[in-house]
C-alpha positions, 0 to 999 in steps of 0.5 A, spaced: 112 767 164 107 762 165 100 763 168 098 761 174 092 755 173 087 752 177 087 744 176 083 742 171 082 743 164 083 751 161 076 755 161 075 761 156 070 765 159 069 771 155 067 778 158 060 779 156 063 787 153 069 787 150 074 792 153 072 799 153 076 805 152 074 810 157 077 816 160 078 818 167 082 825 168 084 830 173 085 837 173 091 841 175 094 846 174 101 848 175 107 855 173 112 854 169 111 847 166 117 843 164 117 843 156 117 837 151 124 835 149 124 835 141 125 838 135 123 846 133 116 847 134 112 850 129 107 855 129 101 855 125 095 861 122 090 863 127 084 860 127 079 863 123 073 867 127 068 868 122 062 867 120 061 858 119 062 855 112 055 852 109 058 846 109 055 841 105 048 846 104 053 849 098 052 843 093 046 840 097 039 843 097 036 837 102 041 838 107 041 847 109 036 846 114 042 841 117 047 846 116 044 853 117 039 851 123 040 856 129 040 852 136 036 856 142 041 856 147 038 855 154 042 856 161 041 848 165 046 849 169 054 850 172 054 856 168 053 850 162 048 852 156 044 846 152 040 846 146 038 840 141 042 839 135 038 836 129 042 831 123 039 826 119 038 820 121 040 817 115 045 821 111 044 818 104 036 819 105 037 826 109 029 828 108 027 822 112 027 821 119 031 826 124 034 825 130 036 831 135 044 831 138 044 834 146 048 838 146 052 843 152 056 849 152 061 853 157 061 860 154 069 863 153 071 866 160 074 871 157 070 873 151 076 879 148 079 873 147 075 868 144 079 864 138 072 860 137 068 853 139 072 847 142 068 841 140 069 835 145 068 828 145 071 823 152 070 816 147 067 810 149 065 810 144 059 812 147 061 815 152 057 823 154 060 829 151 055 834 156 057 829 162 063 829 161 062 838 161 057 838 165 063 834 171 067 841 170 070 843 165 078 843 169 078 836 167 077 837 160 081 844 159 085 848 163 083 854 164 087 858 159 083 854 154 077 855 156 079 863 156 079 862 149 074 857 147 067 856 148 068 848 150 062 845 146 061 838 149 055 833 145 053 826 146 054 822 140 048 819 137 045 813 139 048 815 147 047 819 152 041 823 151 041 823 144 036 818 142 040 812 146 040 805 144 037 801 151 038 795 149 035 790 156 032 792 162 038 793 168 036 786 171 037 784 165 044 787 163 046 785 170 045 778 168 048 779 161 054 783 164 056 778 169 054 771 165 060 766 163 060 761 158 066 757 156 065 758 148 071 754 146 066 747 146 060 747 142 055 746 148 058 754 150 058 756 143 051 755 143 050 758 149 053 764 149 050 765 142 044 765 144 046 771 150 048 775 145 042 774 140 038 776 146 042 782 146 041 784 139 034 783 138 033 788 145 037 794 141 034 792 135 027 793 139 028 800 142 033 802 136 030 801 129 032 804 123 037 808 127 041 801 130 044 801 123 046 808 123 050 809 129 057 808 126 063 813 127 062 815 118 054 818 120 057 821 128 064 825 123 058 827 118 054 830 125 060 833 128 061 837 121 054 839 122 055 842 129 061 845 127 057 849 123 051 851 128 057 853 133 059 858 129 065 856 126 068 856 120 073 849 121 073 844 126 077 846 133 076 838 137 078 835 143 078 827 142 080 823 147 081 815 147 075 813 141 074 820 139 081 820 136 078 815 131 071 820 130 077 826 130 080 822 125 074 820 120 072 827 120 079 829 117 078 824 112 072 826 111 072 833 111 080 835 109 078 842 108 075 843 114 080 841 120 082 847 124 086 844 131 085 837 132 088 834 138 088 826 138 090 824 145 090 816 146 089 815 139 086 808 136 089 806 129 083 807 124 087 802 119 086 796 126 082 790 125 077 788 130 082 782 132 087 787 131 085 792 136 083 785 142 090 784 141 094 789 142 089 792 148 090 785 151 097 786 151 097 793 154 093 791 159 098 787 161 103 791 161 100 796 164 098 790 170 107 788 170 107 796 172 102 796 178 106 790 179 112 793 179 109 799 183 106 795 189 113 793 194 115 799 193 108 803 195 105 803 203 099 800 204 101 794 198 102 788 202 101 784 195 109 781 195 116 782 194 116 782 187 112 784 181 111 777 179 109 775 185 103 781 184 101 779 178 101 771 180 096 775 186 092 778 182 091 772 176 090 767 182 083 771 184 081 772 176 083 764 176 079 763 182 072 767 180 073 763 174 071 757 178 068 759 183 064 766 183 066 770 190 061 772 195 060 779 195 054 783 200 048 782 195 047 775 195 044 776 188 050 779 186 057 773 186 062 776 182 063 771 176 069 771 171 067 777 167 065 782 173 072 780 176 075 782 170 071 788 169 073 790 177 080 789 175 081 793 169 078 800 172 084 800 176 089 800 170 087 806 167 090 811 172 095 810 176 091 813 182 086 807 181 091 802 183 091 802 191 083 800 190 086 794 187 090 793 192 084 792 197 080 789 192 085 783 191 085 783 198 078 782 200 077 777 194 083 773 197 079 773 204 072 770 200 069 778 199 067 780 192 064 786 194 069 791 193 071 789 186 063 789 184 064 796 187 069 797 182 065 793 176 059 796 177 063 804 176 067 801 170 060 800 168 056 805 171 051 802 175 048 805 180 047 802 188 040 803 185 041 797 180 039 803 175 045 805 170 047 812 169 047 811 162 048 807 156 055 806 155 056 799 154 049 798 150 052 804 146 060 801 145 057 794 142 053 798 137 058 802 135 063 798 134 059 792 131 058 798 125 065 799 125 069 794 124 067 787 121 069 780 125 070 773 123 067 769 128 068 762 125 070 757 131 077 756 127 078 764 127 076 765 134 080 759 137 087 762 133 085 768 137 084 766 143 091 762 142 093 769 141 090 772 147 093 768 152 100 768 149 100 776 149 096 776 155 096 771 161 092 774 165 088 777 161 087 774 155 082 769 156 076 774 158 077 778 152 077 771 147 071 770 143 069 776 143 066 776 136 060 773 137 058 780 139 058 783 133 057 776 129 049 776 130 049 784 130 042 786 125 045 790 122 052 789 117 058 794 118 058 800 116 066 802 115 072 798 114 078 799 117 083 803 113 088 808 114 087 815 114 091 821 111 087 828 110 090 831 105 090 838 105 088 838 112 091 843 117 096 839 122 093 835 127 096 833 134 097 827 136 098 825 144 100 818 146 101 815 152 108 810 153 104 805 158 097 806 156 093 800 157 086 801 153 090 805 147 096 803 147 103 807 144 104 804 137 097 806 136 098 813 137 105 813 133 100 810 127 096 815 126 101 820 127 103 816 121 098 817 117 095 823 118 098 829 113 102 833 117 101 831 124 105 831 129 105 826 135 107 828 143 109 823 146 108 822 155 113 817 158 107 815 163 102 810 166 094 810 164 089 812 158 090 818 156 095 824 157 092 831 157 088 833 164 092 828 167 098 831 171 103 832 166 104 841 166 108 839 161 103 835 156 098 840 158 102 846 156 103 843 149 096 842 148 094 849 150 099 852 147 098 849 140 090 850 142 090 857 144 097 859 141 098 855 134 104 852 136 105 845 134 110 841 138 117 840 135 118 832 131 120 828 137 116 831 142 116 827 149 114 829 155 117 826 162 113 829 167 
């Protein structure tokens, strides 16, 4: 259907961050859940136990003190220990400078049964791994899991309080967030280069050399070093969103070494970055149809008597920030296109979220911008202080710029954003011209998007979400694709991310694959 506009020529105003693939999950527990639906599941060899391989300290000398360090655990808290984790920070000169991982532990409950180390990572990228446990460990394993592993979750380098990358002063990010220009005309080009010239030079300032060092190859060759600090002989890894890609590189980089690997919300390592911009665009917008088609039939939604009506609601408040910033309760603070955007898209992760749409999209309709600066402000992680609780998104765009090159010629940029629209009415105009970001980076990528096939690793599990707006479905149907032996579970449901999310069916997959070895039958699916 065609997008409601406002009179006058069309803006693109681009969101100042690019989407984020963070995960919101919830813990539940329930007795005899329903089983996927599929082929005969497969049942692997246990994991091993032992003592940890040396890993890369057998063939180079300049990396055993890497390998073969030995952590001191201290209790901080929420029955968690930490310790600080040292890895290079530059792999190919590794006598050079160093930096120290943070790193957290919830010992095996049940010690007799204990299978080894589970490494977690939550995504972003940037996303903290010790937060994320530190949250309670329900929302990241269930109980039979956390029986049988001791759940390590660490922050990636660059994030958390792993020498984070702090690239502007709050006041300032909070400009730089809700900043809007209308980059489709020279004049704007110019402008919103220059915005995000500022931001780069900042992460250059406090980073360093480590800003060029931050990608997803050098965080895979630190994931093997904690491997083998926590004792393990192979990788037993629960990534979810970005860290199905940090999974994913580790196995290619580290084939031999894959224990049980289970990927859930994957993102295809073979996409491009426009790649990944379009594909998220569309399914954020199928993920908006299907709150729309939710909303009449929901107490407490009063937004139309159709899906299209619902959508046409939410687009009319988007279009309106656009051209006129909403009010809100700090008057310093108007919501502008990028912070609607922003507000409107943490909804659509979780289907739990979608009454706070409803309100939101209310209120905005009445003059009030408050609640959807509230809903802006938690997507980001700003506190009622103007303080941010982490450096997530400074991490994101760090990350990413080294991950995947960009073509930001106009001509580019305009194609795409031609795209963007037609793939996503609603939301394709925040998301254009997004490479401008990573276009005036310091530092040039590090990795090039290609697939990934792990010959010789163990099987891996691959968990896709049919409706998942920040990773969608086919993303996860690639990967399994690619990896060697994968198997892929799929979950015919809403929001980003399927494990610890209310299937008992999903979670009974996962864990048995986890604690018992077995490997869901081909065509696995899980309704509920």
């Amino acid at each position: 259907m065609t997008a409601t506009t406002t009179a006058g020529p069309r803006r693109r105003r681009r969101a100042r961050l690019a989407l984020l693939a963070v995960v919101a999950v919830l813990a539940t527990g329930c007795s005899g859940p329903p089983q996927p639906t599929g082929g005969a599941p497969t049942t692997l060899p246990a994991p091993s136990t032992g003592v940890s391989a040396p890993g890369e300290a057998a063939t180079d000398p300049a990396l055993a003190r890497f390998y073969g360090q030995s952590p001191s655990w201290t209790d901080c808290g929420g029955g968690l220990e930490c310790a600080t984790v040292q890895v290079p920070v530059d792999w190919a000169a590794p006598d050079r400078d160093e930096l120290g991982l943070a790193v957290a532990r919830q010992p095996a409950t049940d010690p007799s049964e204990r299978l080894g180390a589970l490494l977690v990572n939550p995504g972003g990228p940037g996303a903290s791994g010790v937060a994320w446990l530190r949250g309670g460990s329900q929302a990241v394993v269930s109980d039979a899991v956390a029986a049988h592993y001791d759940v390590v979750g660490f922050d990636p380098r660059g994030t958390g309080a792993s020498q984070p990358v702090d690239c502007l002063a709050d006041a300032d990010f909070d400009a730089y967030r809700a900043a809007t220009t209308d980059a489709s005309t020279p004049a704007g080009l110019e402008e919103a280069t220059a915005q995000d010239e500022a931001f780069a030079q900042g992460c250059e300032i406090d980073a360093g050399l480590l800003l060029g060092h931050l990608g997803t190859v050098d965080a895979a060759r630190d994931l093997d070093v904690l491997r083998a600090v926590v004792g393990s002989e192979h990788l037993d890894y629960l990534g979810k969103s970005y860290g199905t890609l940090l999974g994913a590189v580790y196995a290619q980089e580290f084939p031999q070494r894959v224990g049980r690997l289970v990927l859930d919300g994957a993102l295809d390592p073979a996409s491009s970055a426009s790649d990944v911009t379009l594909v998220q665009a569309q399914g954020l917008e199928q993920a908006l149809r299907a709150y729309a088609a939710d909303c009449p039939q929901r107490s407490g939604c009063d937004l139309g008597d159709t899906a299209d009506a619902v959508v046409e609601r939410v687009r009319a408040v988007l279009d309106g920030a656009r051209e006129r910033p909403l009010a809100t309760s700090d008057p310093a603070r108007p919501v502008t296109a990028p912070l609607a955007f922003q507000g409107v898209v943490a909804t659509l992760y979780n289907q739990a979220s979608w009454p706070y749409l409803d309100r939101a999209t209310k209120a905005a309709e009445s003059g009030d911008g408050s609640p959807l600066l509230q809903l802006a402000d938690a997507y980001a992680g700003r506190l009622p202080s103007g303080q941010y609780s982490s450096n997530l998104l400074e991490a994101f765009t760090a990350i990413n710029c080294l991950d995947r090159p960009v073509d930001a010629s106009p001509e580019a940029m305009a194609a795409e954003a031609a795209q963007l629209e037609q793939r996503s009415p609603t939301f394709g105009r925040s998301l254009s011209y997004g490479a401008l970001q990573c276009s005036v980076w310091p530092v040039g990528p590090t990795r090039t998007p290609a697939p990934v096939s792990a010959e010789g690793a163990a099987p891996s599990l691959v968990v896709g979400t049919t409706n998942d707006p920040a990773t969608p479905y086919v993303w996860a149907q690639s990967l399994a694709a690619q990896l060697s032996g994968s198997r892929l579970l799929t979950w015919q449901g809403e929001g980003h991310t399927a494990y610890r999310r209310g299937s008992a069916c999903v979670d009974a997959a996962v864990d048995g694959y986890l604690v018992e070895g077995v490997l869901p039958g081909q065509g696995a699916t899980c309704t509920s």
